[in-house]
C-alpha positions as CSV (number, residue, x, y, z in Angstrom):
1,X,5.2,285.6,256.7
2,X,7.1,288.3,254.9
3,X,10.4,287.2,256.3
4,X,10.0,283.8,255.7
5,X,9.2,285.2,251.9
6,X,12.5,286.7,251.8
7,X,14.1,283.8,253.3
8,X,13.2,281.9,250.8
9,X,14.3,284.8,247.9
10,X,17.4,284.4,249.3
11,X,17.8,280.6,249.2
12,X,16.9,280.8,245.5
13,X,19.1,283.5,244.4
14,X,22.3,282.4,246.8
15,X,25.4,280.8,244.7
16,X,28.1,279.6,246.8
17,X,30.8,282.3,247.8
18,X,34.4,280.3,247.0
19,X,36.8,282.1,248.8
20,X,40.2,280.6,246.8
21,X,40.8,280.5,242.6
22,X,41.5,277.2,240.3
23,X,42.8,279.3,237.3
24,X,43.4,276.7,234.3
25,X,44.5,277.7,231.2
26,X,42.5,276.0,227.9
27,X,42.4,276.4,224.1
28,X,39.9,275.2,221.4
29,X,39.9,271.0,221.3
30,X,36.5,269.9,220.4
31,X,34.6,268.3,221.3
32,X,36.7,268.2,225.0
33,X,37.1,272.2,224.9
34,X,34.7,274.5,223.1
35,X,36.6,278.2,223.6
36,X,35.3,280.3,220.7
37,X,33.8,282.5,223.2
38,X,33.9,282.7,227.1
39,X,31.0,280.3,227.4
40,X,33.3,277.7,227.7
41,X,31.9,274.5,227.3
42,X,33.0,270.5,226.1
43,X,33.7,267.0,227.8
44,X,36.7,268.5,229.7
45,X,35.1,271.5,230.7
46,X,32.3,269.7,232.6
47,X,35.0,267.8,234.3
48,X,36.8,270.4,235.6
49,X,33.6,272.3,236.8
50,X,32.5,268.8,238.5
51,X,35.8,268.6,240.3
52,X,36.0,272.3,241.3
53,X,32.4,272.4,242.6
54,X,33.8,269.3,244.8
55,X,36.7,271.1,245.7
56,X,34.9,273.9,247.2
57,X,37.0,276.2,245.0
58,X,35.8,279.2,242.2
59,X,37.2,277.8,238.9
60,X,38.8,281.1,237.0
61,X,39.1,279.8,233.0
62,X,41.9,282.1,230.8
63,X,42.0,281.5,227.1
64,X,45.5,281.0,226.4
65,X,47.4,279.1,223.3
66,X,48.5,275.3,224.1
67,X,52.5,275.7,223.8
68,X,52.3,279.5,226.0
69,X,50.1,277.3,228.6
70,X,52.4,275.1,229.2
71,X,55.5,278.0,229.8
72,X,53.0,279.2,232.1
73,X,52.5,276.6,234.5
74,X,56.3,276.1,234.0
75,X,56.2,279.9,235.4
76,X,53.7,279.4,238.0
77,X,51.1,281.4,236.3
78,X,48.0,279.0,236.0
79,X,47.3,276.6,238.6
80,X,46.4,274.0,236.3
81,X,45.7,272.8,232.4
82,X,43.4,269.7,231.3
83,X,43.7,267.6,228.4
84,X,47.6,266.8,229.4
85,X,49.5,263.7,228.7
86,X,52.0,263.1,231.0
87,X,55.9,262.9,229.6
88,X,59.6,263.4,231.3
89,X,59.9,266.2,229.9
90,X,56.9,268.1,231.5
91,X,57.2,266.1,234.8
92,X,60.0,268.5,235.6
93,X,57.7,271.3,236.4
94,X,54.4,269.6,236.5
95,X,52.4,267.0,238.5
96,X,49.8,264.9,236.8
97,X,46.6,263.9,238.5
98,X,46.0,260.1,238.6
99,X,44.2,257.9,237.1
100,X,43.6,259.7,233.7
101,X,39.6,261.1,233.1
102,X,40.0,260.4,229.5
103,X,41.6,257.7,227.0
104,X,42.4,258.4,223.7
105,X,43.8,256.1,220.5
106,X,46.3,257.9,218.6
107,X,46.1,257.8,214.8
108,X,47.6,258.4,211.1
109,X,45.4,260.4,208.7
110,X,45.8,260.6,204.9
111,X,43.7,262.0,202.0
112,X,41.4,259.6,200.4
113,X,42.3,259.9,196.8
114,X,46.2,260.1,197.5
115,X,48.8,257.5,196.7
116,X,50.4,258.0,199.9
117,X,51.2,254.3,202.0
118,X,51.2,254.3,205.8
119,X,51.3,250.8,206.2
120,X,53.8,250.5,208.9
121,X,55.9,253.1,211.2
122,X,58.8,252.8,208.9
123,X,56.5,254.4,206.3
124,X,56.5,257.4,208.4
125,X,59.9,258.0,206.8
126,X,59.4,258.6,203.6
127,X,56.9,261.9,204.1
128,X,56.1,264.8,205.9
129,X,54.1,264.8,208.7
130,X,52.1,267.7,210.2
131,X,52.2,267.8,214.0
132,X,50.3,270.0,216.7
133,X,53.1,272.1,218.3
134,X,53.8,271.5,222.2
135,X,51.8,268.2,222.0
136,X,53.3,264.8,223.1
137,X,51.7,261.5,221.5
138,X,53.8,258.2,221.9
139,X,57.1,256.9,221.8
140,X,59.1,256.4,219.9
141,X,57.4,259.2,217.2
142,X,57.9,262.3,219.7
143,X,61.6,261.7,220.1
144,X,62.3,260.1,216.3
145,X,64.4,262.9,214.5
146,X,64.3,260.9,211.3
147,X,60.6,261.6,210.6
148,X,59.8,265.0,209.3
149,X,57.6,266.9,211.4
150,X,56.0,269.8,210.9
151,X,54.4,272.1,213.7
152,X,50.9,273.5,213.8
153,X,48.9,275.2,216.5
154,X,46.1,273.3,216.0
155,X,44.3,269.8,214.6
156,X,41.9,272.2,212.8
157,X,44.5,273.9,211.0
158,X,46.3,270.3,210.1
159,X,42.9,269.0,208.6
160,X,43.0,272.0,206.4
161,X,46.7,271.8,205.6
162,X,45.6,267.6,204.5
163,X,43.1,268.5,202.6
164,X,44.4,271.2,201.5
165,X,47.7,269.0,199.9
166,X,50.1,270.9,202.1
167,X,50.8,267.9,204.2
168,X,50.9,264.3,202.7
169,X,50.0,262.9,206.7
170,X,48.8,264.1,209.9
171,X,48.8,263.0,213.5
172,X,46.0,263.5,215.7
173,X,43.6,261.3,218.4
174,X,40.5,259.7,218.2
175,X,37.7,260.2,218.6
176,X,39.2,264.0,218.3
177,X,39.8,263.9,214.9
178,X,37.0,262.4,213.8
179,X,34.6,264.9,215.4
180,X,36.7,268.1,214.0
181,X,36.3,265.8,210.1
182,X,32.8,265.6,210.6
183,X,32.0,269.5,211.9
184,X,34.3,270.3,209.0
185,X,32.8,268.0,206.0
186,X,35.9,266.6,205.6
187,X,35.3,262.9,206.5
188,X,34.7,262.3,202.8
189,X,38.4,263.6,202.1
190,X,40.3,262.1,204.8
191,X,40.6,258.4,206.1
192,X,42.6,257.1,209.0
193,X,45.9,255.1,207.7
194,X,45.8,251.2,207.7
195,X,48.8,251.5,210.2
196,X,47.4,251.3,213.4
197,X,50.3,252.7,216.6
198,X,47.6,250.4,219.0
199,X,48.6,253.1,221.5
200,X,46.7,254.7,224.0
201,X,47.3,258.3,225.6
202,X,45.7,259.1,228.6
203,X,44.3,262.4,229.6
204,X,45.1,263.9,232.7
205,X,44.9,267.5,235.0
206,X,48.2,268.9,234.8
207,X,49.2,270.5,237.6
208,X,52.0,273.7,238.1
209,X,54.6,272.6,241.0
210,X,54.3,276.2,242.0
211,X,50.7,276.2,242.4
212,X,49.6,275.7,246.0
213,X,47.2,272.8,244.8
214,X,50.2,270.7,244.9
215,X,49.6,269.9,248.2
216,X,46.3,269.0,247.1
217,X,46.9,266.6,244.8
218,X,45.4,263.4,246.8
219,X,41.6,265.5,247.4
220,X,41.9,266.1,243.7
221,X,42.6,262.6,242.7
222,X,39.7,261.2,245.1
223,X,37.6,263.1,243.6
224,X,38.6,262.7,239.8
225,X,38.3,259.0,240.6
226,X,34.6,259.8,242.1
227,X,33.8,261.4,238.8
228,X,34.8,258.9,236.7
229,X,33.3,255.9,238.8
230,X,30.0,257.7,238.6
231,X,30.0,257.7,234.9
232,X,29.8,261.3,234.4
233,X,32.8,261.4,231.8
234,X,30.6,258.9,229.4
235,X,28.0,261.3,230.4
236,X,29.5,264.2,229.0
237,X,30.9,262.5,225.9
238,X,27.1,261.4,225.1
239,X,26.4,265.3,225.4
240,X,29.0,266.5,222.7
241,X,30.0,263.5,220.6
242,X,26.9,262.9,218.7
243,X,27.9,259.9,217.1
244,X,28.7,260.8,213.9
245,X,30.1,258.4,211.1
């Protein structure tokens, strides 16, 4: 009786052993990446715990700033970094998971009570628009030299800088945006512009070419498709995004 009492101790306290590391690299982008403190938490976050748990591999999380993330997967450094849109530029040292977890629609913002006009991408021209740094959002905006763009680390710091009147426009994804207005109180200073890009960007694992998951690249796309076809990515955006107006 008394063994089969520690048997049983032992089943409830064991936690699987992973004998290999999945080290991503992430930074703040609610509601898909809460990283205020190490209890890392958000839409992606569940992801990438869902797929490491099927990958049979101990998922190892280092805080590290968006534009020094990418330099280190270039390096070899992480093994991987979520939340990525794939582009020719970053192909060159990076493999992207397919399909995407996550869609997103990319948008103009402006201040409410401002007399600035975004009707069309030609309007883009005439002002100066505030940019996260390292990020890619369509073509042709990320390769137009014409438009004045202005870098930023984050989309919280460009919803200050808008409000603010140190930026006349920002760009930025929905439902992204929206959430960081709303946590903010800023929703009843800012507005989307009436010009609408009507372009998607799909969110994808990034992974390093020098990281030896490269050769794993087909288990981790079986399974990302699992995920998804289970409906756990709507499941996790009911948990964070609470729909807020």
């Amino acid at each position: 009786m008394k063994k089969f009492i520690i048997l049983v101790v032992i089943l409830i306290l064991y936690k699987p052993v992973y004998s290999r590391d999945f080290t991503i690299g992430v930074d703040t982008w609610a509601p898909f990446i809460f990283a205020q403190t190490k209890d890392y938490k958000g839409i992606s976050i569940d992801y990438i715990k869902e797929l490491t748990k099927r990958m049979n591999v101990n998922l190892v999380i280092k805080k590290v700033p968006w534009a020094r993330s990418l330099k280190m997967l270039e390096y070899g450094q992480l093994d991987a970094v979520i939340n990525m849109v794939e582009t020719k530029e970053r192909k060159k040292y990076i493999t992207f998971t397919s399909p995407n977890y996550i869609q997103l629609n990319i948008r103009f913002y402006i201040r409410k009570n401002s007399k600035v006009s975004i009707e069309n991408y030609e309007d883009l021209y005439r002002y100066q628009v505030g940019i996260v740094r390292g990020s890619a959002y369509y073509y042709p905006f990320d390769t137009d030299n014409k438009i004045n763009k202005y870098s930023i680390t984050t989309e919280k710091q460009l919803l200050l800088m808008l409000a603010k009147k140190r930026f006349e426009v920002i760009i930025g994804t929905d439902p992204q945006v929206e959430y960081e207005m709303n946590e903010q109180g800023y929703s009843s200073l800012i507005k989307k512009a009436p010009y609408d890009p009507k372009h998607k960007t799909f969110i994808r694992v990034g992974i390093s070419k020098k990281s030896p998951y490269i050769k794993e690249l087909d288990v981790i796309n079986k399974y990302t498709k699992e995920i998804v076809k289970e409906g756990l990515i709507e499941k996790y955006k009911n948990k964070y995004i609470k729909c807020k107006k």
